[in-house]
C-alpha positions in Angstrom: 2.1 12.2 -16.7 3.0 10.0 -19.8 0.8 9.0 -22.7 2.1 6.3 -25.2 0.7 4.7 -28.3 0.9 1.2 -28.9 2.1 1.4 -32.5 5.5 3.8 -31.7 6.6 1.4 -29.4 9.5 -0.9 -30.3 9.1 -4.8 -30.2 11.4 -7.3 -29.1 11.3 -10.9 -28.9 10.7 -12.9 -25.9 10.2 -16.7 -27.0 10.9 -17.1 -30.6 8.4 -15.2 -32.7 6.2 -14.1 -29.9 7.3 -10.3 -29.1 6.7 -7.9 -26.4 6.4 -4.4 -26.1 7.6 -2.2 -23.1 4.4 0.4 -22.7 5.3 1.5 -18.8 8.1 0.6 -16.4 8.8 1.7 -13.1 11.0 0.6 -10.4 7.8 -1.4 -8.7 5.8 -2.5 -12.2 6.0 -3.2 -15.5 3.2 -3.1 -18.6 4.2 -5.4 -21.0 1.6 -6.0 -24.6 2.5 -9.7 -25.7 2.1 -10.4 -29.3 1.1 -14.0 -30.1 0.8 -15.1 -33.8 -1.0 -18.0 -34.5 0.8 -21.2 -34.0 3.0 -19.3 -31.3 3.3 -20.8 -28.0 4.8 -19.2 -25.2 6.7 -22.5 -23.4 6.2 -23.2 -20.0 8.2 -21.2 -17.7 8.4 -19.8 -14.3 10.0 -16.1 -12.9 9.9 -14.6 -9.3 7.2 -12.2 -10.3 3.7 -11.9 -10.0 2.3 -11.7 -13.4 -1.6 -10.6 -13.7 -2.8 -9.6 -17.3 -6.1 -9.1 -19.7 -7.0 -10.3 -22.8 -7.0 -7.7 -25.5 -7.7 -10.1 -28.6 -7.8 -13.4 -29.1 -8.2 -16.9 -27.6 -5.8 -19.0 -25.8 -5.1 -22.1 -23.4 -3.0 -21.1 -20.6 -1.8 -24.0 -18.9 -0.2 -24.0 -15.2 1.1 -27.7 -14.0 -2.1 -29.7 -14.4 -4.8 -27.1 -15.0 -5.6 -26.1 -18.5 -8.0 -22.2 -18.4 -9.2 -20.4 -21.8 -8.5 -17.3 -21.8 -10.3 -14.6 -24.4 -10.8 -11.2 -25.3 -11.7 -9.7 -22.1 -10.6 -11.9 -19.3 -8.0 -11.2 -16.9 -5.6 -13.7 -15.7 -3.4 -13.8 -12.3 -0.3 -16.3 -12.0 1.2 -16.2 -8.4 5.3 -16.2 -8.3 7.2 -19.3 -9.4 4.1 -20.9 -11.2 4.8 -22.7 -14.1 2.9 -21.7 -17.2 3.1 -21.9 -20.7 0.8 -20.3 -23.5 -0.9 -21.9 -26.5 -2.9 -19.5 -28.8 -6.5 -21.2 -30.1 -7.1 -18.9 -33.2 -5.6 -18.1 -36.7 -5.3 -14.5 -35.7 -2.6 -12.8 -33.9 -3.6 -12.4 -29.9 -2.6 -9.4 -28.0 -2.3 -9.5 -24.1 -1.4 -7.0 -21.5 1.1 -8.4 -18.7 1.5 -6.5 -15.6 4.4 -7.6 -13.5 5.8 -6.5 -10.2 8.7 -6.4 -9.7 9.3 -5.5 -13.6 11.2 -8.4 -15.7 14.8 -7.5 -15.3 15.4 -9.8 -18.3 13.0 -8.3 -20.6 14.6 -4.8 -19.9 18.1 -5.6 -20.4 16.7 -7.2 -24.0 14.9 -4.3 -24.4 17.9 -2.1 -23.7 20.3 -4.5 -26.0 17.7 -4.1 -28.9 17.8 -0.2 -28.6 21.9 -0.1 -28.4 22.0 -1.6 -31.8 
């Protein structure tokens, strides 16, 4: 069994100064915390994985082609692979969410692991 807490883990970027923070990976799924300051937006984008997530703090629009959801502190989200979506925080706080992909982001761990080898 593995316990982790949030603040010893190490942050990397993932669209300018929006970060992301590794909490579990396995070879099936991936728990990723999303940091969001305000004025952040996370552009729109699309990846072979099925992303679902929750809303730890915070308020934002998530956008997929036409549609436009809010999203706040506790609501989960589901985007199907090869959606587009993009992120656009609605408060003058930081937001936190908790992404859960499968299969995990390659990309994000070979950042991770590039961030660590420094």
């Amino acid at each position: 069994m593995r316990v982790v807490r949030s603040s010893g883990l190490k942050a990397f970027p993932l669209f300018n100064e929006i970060s992301g923070k590794i909490v579990f990976n396995s070879d099936k799924v991936m728990f990723l915390l999303v940091e969001i300051p305000p004025r952040g937006i996370v552009p729109e984008h699309s990846h072979t994985h099925e992303q679902m997530g929750f809303c730890l703090k915070g308020k934002a629009e998530f956008i997929s082609g036409k549609e436009t959801m809010l999203v706040d502190e506790g609501m989960f989200y589901w985007i199907k692979p090869e959606e587009k979506h993009g992120v656009l925080p609605l408060t003058d706080e930081t937001s936190l969410f908790l992404d859960v992909f499968n299969p995990p982001r390659e990309d994000y761990i070979e950042r991770f692991d590039k961030l660590e080898t420094k």
